[in-house]
Backbone of each chain as ProteinMPNN parsed JSONL, in Angstrom:
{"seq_chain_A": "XXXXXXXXXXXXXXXXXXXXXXXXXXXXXXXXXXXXXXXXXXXXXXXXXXXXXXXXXXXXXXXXXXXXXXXXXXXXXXXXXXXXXXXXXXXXXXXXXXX", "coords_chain_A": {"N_chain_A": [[106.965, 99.884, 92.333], [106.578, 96.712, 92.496], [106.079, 93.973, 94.847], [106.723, 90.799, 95.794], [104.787, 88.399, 97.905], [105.829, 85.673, 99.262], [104.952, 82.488, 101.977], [105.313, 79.817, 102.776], [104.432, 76.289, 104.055], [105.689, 73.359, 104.961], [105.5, 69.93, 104.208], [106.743, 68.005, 105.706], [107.457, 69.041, 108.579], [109.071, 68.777, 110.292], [111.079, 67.317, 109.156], [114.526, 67.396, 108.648], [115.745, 67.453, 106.053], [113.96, 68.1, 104.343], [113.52, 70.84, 105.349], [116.154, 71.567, 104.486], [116.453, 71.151, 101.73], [114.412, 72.556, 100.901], [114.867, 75.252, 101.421], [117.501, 75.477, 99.889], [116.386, 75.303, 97.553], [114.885, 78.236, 97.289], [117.099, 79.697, 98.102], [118.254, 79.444, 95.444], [116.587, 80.718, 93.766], [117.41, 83.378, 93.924], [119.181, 83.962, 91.727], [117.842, 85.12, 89.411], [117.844, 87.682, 87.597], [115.866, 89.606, 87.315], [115.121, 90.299, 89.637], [114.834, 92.903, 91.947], [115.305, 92.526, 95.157], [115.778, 90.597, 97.27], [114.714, 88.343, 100.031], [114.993, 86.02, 101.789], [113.498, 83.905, 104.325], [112.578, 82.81, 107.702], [109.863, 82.158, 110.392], [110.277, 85.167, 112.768], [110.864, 85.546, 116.253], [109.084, 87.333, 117.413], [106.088, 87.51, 118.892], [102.537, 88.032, 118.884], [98.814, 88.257, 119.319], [98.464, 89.104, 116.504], [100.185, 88.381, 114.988], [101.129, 85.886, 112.264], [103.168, 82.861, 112.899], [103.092, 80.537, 111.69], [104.243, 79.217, 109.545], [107.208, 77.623, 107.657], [108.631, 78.653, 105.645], [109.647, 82.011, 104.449], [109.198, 84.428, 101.442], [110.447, 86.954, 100.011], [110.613, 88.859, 97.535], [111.454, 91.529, 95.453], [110.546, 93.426, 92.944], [111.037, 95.219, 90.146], [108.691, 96.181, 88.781], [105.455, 95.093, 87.484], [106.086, 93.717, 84.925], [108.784, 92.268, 85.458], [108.291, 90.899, 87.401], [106.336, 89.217, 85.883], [108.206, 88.005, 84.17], [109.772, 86.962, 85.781], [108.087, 85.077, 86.917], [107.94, 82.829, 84.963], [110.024, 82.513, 84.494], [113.059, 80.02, 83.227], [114.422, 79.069, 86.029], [113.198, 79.708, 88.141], [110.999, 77.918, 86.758], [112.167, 75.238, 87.224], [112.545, 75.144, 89.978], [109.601, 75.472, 91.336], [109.246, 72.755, 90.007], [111.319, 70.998, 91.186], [110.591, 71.204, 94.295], [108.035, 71.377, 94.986], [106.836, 69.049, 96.11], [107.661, 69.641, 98.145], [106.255, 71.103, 99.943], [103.112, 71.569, 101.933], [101.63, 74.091, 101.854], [101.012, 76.767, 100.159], [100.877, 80.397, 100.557], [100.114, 83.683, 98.727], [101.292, 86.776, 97.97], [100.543, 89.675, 95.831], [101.726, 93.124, 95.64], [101.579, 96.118, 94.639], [103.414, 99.105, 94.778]], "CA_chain_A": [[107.581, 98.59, 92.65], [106.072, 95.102, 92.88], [106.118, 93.298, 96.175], [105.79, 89.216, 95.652], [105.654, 87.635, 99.093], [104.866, 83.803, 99.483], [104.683, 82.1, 102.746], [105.303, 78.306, 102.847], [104.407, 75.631, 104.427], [106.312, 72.365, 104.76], [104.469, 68.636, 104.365], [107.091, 67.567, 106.943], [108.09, 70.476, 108.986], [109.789, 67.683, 111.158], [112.353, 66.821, 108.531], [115.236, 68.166, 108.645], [116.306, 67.264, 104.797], [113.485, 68.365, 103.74], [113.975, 72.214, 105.244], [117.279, 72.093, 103.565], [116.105, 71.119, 100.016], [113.465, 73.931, 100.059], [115.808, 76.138, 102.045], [118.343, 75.349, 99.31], [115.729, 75.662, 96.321], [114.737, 79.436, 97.016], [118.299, 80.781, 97.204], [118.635, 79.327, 93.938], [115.463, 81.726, 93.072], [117.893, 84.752, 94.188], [120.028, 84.287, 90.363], [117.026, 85.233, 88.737], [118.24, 89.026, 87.388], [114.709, 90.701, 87.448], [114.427, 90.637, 91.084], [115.545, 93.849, 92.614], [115.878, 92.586, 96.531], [115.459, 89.097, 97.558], [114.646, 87.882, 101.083], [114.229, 84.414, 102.16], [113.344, 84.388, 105.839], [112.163, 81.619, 108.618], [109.849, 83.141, 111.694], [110.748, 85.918, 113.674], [110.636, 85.372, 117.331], [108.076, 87.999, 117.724], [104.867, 86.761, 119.232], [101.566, 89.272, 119.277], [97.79, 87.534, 118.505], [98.246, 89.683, 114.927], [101.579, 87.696, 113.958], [101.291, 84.368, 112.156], [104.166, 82.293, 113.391], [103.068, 78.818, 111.734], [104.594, 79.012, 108.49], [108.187, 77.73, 107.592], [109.737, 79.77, 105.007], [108.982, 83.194, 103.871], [109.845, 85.081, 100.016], [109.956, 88.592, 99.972], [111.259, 89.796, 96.474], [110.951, 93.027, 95.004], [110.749, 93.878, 90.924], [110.917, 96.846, 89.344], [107.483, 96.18, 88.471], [104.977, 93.929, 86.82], [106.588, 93.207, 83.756], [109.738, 91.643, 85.719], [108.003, 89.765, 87.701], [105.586, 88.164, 85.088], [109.372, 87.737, 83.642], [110.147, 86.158, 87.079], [107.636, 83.718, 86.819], [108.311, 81.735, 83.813], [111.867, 82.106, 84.222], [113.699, 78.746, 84.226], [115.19, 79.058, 87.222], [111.739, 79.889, 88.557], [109.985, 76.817, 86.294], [112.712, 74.34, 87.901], [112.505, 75.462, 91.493], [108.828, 74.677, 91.397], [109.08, 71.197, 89.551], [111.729, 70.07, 92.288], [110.523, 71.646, 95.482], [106.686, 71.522, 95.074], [106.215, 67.925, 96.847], [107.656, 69.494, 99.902], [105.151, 71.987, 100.755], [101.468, 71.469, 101.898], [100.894, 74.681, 101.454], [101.587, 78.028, 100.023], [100.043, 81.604, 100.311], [101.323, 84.174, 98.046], [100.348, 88.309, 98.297], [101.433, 90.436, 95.959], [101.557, 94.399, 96.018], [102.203, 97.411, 93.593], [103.512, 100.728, 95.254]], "C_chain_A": [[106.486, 97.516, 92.791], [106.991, 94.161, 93.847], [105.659, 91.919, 95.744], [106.257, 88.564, 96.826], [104.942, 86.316, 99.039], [105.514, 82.971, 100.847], [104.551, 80.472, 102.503], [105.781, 77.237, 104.019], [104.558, 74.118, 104.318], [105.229, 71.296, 104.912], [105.139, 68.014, 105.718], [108.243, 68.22, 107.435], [109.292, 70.004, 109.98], [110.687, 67.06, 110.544], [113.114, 67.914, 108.032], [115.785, 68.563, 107.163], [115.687, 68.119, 103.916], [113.172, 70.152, 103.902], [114.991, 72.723, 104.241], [117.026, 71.761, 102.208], [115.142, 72.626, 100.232], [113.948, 75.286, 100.494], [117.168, 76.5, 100.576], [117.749, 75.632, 97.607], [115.361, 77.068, 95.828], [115.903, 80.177, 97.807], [118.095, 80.401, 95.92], [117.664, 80.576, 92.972], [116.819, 83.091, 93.062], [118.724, 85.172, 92.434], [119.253, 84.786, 89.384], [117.72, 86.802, 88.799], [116.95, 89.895, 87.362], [114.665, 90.897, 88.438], [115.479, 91.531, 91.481], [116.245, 93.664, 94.337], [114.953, 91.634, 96.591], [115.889, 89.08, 99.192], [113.979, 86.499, 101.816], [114.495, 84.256, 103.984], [112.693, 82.891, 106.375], [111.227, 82.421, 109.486], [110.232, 83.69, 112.878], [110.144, 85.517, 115.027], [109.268, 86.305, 118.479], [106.954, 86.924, 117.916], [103.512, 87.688, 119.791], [100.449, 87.974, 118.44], [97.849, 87.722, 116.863], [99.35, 88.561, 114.124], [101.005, 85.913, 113.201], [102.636, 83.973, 112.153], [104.306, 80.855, 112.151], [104.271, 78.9, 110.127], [106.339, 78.782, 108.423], [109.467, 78.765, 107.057], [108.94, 80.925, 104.292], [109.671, 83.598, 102.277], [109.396, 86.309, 100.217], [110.996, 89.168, 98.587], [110.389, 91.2, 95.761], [111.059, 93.287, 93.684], [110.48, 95.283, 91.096], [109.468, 97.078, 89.295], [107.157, 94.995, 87.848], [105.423, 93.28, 85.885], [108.115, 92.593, 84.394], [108.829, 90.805, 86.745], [106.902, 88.906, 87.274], [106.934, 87.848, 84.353], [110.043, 86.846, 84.313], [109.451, 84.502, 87.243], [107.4, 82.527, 85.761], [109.283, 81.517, 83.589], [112.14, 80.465, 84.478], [113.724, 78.305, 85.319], [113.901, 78.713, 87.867], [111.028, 78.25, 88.971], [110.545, 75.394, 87.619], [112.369, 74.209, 89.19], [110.959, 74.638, 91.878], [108.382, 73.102, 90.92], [109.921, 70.594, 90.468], [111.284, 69.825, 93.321], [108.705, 71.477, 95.443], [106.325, 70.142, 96.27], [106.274, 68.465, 98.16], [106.837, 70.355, 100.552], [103.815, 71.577, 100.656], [100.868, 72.433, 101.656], [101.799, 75.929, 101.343], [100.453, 79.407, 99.999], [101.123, 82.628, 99.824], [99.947, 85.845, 98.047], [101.257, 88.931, 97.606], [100.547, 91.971, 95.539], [102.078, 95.149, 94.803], [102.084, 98.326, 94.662], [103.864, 100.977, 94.518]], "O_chain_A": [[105.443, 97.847, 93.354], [108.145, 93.758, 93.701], [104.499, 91.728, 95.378], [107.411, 88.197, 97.048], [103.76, 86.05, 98.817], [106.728, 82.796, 100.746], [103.517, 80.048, 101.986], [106.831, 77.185, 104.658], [103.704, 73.512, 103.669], [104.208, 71.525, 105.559], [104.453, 67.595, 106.651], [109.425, 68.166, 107.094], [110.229, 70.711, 110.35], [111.266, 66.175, 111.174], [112.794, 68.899, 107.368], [116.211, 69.698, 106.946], [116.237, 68.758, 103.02], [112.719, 70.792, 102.954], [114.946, 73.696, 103.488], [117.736, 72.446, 101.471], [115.389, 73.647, 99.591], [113.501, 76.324, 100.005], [117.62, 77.628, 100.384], [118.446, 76.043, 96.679], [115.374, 77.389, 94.64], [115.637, 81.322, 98.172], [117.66, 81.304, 95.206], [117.947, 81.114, 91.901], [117.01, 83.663, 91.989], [118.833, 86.321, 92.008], [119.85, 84.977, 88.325], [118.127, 87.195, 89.892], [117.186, 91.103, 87.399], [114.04, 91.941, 88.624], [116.678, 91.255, 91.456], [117.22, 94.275, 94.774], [113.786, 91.631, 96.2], [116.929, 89.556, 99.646], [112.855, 86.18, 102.203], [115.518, 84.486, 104.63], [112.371, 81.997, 105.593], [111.603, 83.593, 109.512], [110.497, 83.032, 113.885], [108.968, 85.153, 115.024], [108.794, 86.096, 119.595], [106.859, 85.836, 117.348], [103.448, 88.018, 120.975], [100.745, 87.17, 117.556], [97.456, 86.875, 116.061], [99.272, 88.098, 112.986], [100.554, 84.997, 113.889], [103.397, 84.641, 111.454], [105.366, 80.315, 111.837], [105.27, 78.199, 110.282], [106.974, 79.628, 109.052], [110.477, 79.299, 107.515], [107.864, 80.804, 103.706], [110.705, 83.0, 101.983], [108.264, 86.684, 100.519], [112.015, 89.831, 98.778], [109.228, 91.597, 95.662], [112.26, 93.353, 93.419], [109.94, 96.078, 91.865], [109.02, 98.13, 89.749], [107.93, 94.068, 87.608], [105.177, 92.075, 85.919], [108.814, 92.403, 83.399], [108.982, 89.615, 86.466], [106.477, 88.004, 87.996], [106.558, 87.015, 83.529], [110.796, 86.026, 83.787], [109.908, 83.39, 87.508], [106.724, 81.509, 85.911], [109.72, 80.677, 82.802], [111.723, 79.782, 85.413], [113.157, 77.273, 85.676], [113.577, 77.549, 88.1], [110.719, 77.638, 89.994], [109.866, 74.818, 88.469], [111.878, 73.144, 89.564], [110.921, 73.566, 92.482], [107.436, 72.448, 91.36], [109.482, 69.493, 90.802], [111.288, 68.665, 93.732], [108.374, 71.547, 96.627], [105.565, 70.361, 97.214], [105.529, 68.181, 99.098], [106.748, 70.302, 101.778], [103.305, 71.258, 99.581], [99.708, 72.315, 101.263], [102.82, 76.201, 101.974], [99.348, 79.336, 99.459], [102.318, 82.686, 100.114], [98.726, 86.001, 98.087], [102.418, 89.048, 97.997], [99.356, 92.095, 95.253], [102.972, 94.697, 94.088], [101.084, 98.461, 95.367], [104.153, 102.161, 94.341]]}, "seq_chain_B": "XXXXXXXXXXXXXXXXXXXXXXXXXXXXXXXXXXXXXXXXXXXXXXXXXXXXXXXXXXXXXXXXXXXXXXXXXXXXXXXXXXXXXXXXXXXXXXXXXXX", "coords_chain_B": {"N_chain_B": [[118.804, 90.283, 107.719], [115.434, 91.563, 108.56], [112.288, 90.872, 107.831], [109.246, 92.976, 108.042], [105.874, 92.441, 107.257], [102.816, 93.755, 107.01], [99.287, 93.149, 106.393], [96.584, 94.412, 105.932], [92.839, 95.354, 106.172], [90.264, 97.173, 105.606], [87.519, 98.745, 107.554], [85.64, 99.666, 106.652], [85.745, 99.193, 103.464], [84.816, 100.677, 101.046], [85.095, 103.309, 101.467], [86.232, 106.02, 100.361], [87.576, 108.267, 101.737], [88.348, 107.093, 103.75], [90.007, 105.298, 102.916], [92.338, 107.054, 101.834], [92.851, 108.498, 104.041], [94.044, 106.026, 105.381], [96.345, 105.616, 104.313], [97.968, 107.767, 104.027], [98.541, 107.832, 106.712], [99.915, 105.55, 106.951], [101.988, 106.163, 104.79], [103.131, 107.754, 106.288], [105.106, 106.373, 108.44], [107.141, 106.049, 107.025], [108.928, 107.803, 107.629], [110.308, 106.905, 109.995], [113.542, 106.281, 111.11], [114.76, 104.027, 111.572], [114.004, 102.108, 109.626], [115.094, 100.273, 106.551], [114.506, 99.81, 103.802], [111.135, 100.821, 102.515], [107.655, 99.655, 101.373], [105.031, 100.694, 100.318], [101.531, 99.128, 99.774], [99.157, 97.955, 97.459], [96.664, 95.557, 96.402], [98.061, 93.642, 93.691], [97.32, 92.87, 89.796], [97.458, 90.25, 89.545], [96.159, 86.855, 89.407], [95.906, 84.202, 90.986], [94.6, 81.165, 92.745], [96.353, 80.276, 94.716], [96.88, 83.126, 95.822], [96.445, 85.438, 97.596], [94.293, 88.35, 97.477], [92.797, 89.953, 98.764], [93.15, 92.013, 100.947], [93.378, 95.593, 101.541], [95.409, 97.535, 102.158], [99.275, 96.933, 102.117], [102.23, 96.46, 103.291], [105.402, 96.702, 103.518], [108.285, 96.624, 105.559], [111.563, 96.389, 105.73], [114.193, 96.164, 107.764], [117.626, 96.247, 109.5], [118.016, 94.158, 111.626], [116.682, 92.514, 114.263], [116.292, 94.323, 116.894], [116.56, 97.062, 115.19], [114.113, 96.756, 114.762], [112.167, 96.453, 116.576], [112.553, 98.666, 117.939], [111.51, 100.591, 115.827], [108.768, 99.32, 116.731], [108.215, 100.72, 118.706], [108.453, 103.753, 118.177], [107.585, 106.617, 118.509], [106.152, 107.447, 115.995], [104.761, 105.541, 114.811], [103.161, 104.762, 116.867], [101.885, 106.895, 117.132], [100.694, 105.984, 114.886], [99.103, 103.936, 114.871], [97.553, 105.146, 117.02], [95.735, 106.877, 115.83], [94.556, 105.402, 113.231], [94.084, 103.036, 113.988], [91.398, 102.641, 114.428], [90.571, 102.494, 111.541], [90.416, 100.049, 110.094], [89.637, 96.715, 109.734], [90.9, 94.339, 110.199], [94.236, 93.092, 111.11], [97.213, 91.567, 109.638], [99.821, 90.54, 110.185], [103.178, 89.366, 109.273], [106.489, 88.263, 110.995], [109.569, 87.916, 109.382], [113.135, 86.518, 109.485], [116.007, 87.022, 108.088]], "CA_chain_B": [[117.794, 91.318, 107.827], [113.81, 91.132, 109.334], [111.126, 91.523, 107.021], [108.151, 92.687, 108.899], [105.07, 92.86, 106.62], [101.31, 93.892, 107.329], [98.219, 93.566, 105.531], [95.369, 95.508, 106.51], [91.344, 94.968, 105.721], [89.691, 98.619, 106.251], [86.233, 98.003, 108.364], [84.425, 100.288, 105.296], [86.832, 99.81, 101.879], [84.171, 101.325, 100.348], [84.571, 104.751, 102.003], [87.415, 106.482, 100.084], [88.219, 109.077, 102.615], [89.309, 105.991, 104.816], [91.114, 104.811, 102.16], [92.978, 108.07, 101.721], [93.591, 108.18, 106.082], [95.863, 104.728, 106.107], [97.555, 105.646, 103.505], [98.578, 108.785, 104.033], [99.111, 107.135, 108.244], [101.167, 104.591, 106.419], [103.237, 106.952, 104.277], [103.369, 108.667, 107.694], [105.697, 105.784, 109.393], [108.233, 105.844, 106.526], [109.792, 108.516, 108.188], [111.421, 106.54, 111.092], [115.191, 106.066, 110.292], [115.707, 102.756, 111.879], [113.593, 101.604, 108.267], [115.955, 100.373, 105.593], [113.53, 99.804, 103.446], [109.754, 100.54, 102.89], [107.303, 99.554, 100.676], [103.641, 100.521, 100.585], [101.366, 98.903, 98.345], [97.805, 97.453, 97.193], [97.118, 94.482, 95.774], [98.494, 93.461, 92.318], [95.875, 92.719, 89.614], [98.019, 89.021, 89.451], [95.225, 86.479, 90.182], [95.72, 82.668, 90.784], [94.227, 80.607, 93.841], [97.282, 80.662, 96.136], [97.307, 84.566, 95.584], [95.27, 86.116, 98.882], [94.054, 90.119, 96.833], [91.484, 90.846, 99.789], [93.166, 92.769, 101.752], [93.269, 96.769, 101.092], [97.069, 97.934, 101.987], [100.153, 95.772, 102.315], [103.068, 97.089, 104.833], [106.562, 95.743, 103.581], [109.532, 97.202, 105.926], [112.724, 95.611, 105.899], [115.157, 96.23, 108.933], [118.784, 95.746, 109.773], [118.003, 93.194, 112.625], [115.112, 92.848, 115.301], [116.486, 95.617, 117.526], [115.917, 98.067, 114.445], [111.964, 96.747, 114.21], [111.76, 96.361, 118.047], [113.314, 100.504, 118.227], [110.53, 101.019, 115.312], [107.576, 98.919, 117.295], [107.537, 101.858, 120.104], [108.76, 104.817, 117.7], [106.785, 107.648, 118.042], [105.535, 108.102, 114.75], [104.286, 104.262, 114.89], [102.585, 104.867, 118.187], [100.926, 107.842, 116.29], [99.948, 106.103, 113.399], [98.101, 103.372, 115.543], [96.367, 106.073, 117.521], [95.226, 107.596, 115.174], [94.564, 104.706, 112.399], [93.322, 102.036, 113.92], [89.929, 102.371, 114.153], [89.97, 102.143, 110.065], [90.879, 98.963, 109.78], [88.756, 95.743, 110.838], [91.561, 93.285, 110.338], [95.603, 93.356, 110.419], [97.543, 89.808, 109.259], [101.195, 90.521, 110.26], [103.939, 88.314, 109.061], [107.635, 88.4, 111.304], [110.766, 86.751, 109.194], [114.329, 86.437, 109.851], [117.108, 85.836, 107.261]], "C_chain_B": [[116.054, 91.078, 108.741], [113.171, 91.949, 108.872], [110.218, 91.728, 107.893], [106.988, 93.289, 107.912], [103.678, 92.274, 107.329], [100.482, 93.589, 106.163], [97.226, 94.016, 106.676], [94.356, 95.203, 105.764], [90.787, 96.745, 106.36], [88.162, 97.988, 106.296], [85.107, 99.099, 107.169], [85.405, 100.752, 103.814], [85.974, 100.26, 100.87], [84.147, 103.328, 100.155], [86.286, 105.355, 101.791], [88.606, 107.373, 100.963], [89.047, 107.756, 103.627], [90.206, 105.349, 104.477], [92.642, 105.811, 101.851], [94.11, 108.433, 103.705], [94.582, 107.033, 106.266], [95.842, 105.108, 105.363], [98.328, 106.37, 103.56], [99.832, 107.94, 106.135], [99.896, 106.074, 107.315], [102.472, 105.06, 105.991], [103.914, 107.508, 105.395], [104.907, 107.624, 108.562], [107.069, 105.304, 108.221], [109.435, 106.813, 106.906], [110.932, 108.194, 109.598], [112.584, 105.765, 110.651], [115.446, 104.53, 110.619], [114.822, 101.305, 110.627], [114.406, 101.491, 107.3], [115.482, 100.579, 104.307], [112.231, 99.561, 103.259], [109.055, 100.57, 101.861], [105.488, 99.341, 100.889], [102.543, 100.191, 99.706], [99.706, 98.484, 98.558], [97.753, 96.375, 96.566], [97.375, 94.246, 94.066], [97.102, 93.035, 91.512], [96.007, 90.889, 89.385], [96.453, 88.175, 90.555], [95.211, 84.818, 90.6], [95.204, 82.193, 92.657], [94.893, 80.368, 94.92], [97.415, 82.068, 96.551], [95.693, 85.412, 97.0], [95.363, 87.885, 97.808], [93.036, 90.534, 97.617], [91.805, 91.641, 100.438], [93.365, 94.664, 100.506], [94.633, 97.325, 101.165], [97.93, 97.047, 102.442], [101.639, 97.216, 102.689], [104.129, 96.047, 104.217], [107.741, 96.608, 104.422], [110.49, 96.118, 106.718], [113.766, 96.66, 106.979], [116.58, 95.663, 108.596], [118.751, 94.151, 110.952], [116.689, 93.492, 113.343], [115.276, 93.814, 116.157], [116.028, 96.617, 116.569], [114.38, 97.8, 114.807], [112.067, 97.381, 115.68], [111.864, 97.631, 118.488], [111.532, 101.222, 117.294], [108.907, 100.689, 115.911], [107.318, 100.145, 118.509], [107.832, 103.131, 119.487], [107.546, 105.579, 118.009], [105.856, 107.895, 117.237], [104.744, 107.077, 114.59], [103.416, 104.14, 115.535], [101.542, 105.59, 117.711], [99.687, 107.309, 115.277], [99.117, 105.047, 113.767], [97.016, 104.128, 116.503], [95.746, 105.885, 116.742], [94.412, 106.373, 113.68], [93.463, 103.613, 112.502], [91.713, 101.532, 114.19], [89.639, 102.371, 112.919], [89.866, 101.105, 109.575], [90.085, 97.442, 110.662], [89.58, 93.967, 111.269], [93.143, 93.577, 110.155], [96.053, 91.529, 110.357], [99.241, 90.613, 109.24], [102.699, 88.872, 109.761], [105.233, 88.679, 109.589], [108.737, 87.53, 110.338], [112.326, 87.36, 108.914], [115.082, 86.276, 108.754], [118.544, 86.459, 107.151]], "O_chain_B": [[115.942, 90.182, 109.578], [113.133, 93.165, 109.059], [110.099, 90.822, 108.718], [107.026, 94.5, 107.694], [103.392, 91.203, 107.864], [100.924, 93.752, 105.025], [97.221, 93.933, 107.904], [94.625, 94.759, 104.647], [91.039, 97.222, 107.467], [87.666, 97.151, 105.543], [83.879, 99.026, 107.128], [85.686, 101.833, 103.298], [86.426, 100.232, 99.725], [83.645, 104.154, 99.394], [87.227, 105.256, 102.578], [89.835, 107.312, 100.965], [90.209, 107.745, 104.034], [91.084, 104.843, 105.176], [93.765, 105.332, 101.689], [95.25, 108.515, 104.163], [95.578, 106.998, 106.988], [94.623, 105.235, 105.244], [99.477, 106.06, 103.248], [101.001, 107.734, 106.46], [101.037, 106.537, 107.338], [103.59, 104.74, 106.395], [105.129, 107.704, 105.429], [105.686, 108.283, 109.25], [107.848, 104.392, 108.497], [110.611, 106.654, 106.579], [111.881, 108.84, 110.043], [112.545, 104.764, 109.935], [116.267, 103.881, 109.972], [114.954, 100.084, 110.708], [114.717, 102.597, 106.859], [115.981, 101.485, 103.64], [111.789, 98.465, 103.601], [109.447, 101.414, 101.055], [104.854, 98.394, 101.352], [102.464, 100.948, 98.739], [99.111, 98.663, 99.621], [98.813, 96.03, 96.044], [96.645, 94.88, 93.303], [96.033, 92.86, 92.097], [95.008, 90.22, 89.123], [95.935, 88.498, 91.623], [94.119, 84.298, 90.371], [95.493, 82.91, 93.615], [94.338, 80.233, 96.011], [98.031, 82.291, 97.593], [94.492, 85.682, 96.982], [96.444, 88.409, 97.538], [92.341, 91.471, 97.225], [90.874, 92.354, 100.81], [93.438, 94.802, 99.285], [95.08, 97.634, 100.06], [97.464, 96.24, 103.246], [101.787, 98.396, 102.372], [103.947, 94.832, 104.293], [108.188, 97.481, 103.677], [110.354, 95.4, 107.708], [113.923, 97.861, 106.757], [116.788, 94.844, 107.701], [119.577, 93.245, 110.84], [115.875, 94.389, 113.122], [114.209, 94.405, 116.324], [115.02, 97.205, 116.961], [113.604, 98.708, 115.102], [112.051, 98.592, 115.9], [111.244, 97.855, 119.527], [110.701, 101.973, 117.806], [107.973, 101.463, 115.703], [106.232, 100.318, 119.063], [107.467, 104.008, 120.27], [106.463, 105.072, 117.714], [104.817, 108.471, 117.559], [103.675, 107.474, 114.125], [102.55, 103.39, 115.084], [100.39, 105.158, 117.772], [98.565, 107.711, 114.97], [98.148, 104.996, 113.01], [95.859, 103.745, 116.678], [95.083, 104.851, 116.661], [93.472, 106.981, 113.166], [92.516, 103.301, 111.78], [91.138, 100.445, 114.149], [88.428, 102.257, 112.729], [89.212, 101.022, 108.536], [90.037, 97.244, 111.877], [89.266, 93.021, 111.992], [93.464, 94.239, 109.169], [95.447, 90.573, 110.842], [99.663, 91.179, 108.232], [102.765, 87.69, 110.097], [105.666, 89.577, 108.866], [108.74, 86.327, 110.595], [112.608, 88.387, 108.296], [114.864, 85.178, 108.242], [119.454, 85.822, 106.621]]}, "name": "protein", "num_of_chains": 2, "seq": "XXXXXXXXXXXXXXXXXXXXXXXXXXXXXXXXXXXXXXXXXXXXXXXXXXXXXXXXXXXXXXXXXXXXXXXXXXXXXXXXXXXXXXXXXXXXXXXXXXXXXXXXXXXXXXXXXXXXXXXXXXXXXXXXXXXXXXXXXXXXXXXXXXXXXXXXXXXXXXXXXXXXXXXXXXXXXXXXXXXXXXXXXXXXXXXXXXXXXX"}
């Protein structure tokens, strides 16, 4: 399996509009058919020195493997998502995994 | 659901046997039931400048709710696999999210 998680951070974490556009941009990721298990997440209430808290929204999808999600990332759906939604984040970190 | 994913830095990723110890202690904590799913991995060979590939193992387990994790944060086998583990490791980067 391939693990793609990305971690984002809002330009203005203090607008509310602007949660719900990028809140509203990665469901739209979920129609993408390569991704095996899609999770779009906010932070958990947990609080340990190890946790990072700061970040707004989380991605946790799962592919079959590499070849769906290099399929994932040129998809439309994909291309769009980032040409609407890009202004609103200052920042993104992205980790991904093969088991 | 509540993603709870690790990364891990081993304090000598040079020293295979240590590489072989978390992993096997990793595989080790897929055995607690209140895991829906688990996913243990390394980093992809995917390379672009938002893409963090330093760390050495990546920890994806998805839950029913935070009671499941919070049941899995004192499990037994969890408890074990930090005994026993964490002196291999010179850094963990936890991420909690909700959705």
């Amino acid at each position: 399996m391939f693990v793609h998680t990305v971690f984002f951070w809002l330009k203005h974490p203090e607008n509310q509009d602007n949660h719900k556009a990028l809140r509203a941009g990665l469901e739209s990721l979920k129609g993408v058919k390569e991704i095996s298990a899609a999770y779009i997440g906010t932070p958990a209430e947990t609080r340990r020195p190890v946790i990072d808290h700061s970040y707004d929204f989380s991605l946790t999808f799962v592919f079959a493997d590499k070849a769906a999600h290099d399929a994932y990332q040129v998809h439309p759906v994909h291309l769009e998502f980032v040409a609407e939604c890009q202004h609103l984040w200052e920042r993104v970190q992205v980790y991904d995994a093969v088991s």
